[in-house]
N, C-alpha and C positions, 0 to 999 in steps of 0.2 A: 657910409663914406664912399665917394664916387671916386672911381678907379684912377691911379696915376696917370698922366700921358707926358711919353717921351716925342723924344725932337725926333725926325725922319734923321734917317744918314744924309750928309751933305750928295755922297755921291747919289744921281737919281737916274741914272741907266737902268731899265726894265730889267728885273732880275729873270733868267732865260728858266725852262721845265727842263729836268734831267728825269729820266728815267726812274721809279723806284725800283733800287733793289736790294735787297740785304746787306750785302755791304756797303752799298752807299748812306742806309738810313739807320744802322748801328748805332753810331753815335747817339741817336732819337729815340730808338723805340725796336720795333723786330718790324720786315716784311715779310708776311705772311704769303708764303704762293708754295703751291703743290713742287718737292724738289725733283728736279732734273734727273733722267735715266741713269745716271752717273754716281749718283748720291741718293743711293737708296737703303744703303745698309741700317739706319736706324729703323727704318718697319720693319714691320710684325703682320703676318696674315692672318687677319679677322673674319667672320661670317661665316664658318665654315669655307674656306676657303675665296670668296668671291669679295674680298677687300683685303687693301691693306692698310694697316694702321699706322699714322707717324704723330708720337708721344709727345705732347709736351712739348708743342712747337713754339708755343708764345705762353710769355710768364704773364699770367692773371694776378696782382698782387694789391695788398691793402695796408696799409701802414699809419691807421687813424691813431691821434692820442686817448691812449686809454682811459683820460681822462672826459672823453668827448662824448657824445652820446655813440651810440655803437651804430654801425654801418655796416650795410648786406649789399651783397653784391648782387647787383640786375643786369637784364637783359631788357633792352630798352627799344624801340625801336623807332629809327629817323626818318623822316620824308624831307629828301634837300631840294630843292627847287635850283633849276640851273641859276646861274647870277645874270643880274641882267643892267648889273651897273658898269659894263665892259665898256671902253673905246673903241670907236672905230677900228682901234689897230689890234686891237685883242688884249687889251691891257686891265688886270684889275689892281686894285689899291689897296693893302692890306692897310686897313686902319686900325685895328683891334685882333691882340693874342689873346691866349687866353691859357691858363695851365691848371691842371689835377694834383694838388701837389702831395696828394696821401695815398695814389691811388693808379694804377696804368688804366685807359680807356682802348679798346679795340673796338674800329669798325668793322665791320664785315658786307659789304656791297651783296644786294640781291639782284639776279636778274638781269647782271650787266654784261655786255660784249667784252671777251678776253682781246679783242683785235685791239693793237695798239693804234691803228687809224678808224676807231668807234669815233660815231658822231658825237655820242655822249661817253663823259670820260669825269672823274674826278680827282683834283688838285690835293695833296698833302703838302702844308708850309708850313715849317718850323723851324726855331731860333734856338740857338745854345742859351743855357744861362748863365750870366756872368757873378763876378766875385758879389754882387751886391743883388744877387735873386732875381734880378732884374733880365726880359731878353738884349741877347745882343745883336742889335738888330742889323749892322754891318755884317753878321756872318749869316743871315736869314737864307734860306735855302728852300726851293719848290720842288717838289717830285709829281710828276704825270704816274698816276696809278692805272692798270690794267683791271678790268672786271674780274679778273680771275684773283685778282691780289687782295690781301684785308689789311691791315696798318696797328698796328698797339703802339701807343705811346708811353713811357715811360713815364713814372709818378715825376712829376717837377714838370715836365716836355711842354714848354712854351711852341702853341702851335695856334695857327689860325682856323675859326670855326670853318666848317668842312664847308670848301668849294666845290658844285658841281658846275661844269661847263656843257653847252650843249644844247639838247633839243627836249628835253625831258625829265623829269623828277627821277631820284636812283634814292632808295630803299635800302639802309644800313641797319644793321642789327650790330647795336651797341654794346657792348659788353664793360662795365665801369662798376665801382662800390661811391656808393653815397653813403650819406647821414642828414642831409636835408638841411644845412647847416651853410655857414658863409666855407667852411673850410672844405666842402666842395669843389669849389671853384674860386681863382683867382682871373682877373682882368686889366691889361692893360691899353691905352688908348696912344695911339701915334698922331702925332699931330703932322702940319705942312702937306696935307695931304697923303698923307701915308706912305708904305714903299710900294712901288709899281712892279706888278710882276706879269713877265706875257706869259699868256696862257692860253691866247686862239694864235694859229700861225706857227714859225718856222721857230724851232727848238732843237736839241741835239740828236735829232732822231738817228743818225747816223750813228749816234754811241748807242740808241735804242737799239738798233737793228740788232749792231753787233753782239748788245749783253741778254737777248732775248734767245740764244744758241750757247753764248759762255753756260759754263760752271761759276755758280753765284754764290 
């Protein structure tokens, strides 16, 4: 059966990149980043001394029906290609979400510049879901991620498939449970040309600067 598609929101103002950061991406999922000198009391000194451990940062979880064939959780790993269906104005078109609905997905970016002005950089977009399972694509929401940061989403987390922007392919080590089954994965199709989200060019960087020094 070929996936649903819903109408685009009538508003079509380019939705702007805000920052990920923990609390801004709660609602979705966890942001994964080494915490701040301030907030460190949850480690633990490992290695004989030369690490420290922090426990249990992001929930790995599996929730298949037990009636379903059984499902192991893997580590996968992504080669994303920057996107190269952008506008002149740095604009892309989410056309297709897509959600885990038995299961949280963490990526883990390899090899990428923690600079928030990297040439290469990767986009997290995701939708709340509404009374009817469905996203809701008026409240659709873009986060500009940091090399240094990784992403889990949340079993159900309508999210679009990983955008990278930039000059170069970024290497994700995936972290998700299958069963190899349609309940894997769910897909939805937006039609009207999708929602427009900028993602090259001028963004909140100013609340970036600021929450890259906050306690997050």
């Amino acid at each position: 059966m070929a996936p649903p598609t819903l109408a685009a929101p009538s508003q079509r103002t380019p939705l702007p990149l805000e920052p990920l950061t923990p609390s801004a991406f709660t609602r979705f999922g966890t942001a994964i980043q080494k915490p701040d000198s301030n907030n460190t009391g949850s480690s633990i000194t490992a290695n004989q001394g030369t690490a420290s451990k922090h426990a249990r940062i992001s929930p790995v979880s599996s929730f298949y029906p037990p009636t379903s064939p059984a499902a192991t959780t893997n580590l996968n790993l992504f080669v994303c290609a920057p996107r190269r269906s952008l506008t002149p104005e740095g604009i892309f078109h989410v056309k297709i979400l897509e959600r885990h609905p038995y299961t949280t997905q963490t990526f883990i970016p390899l090899s990428l510049s923690s600079s928030p002005d990297a040439a290469t950089y990767y986009v997290v977009i995701v939708a709340p879901t509404g009374k009817d399972g469905m996203p809701v694509l008026e409240e659709l929401r873009a986060f500009r991620a940091r090399g240094d940061q990784a992403v889990t989403y949340s079993a159900g987390t309508w999210h679009a498939p990983m955008v990278v922007v930039g000059e170069r392919p970024v290497e994700f080590c995936v972290l998700v449970a299958e069963n190899g089954t349609a309940l894997d994965c769910e897909e939805v199709f937006i039609g009207g040309g999708g929602v427009p989200v900028k993602v090259v060019g001028e963004g909140n960087w100013g609340l970036w600067e600021k929450t890259r020094g906050a306690k997050l």
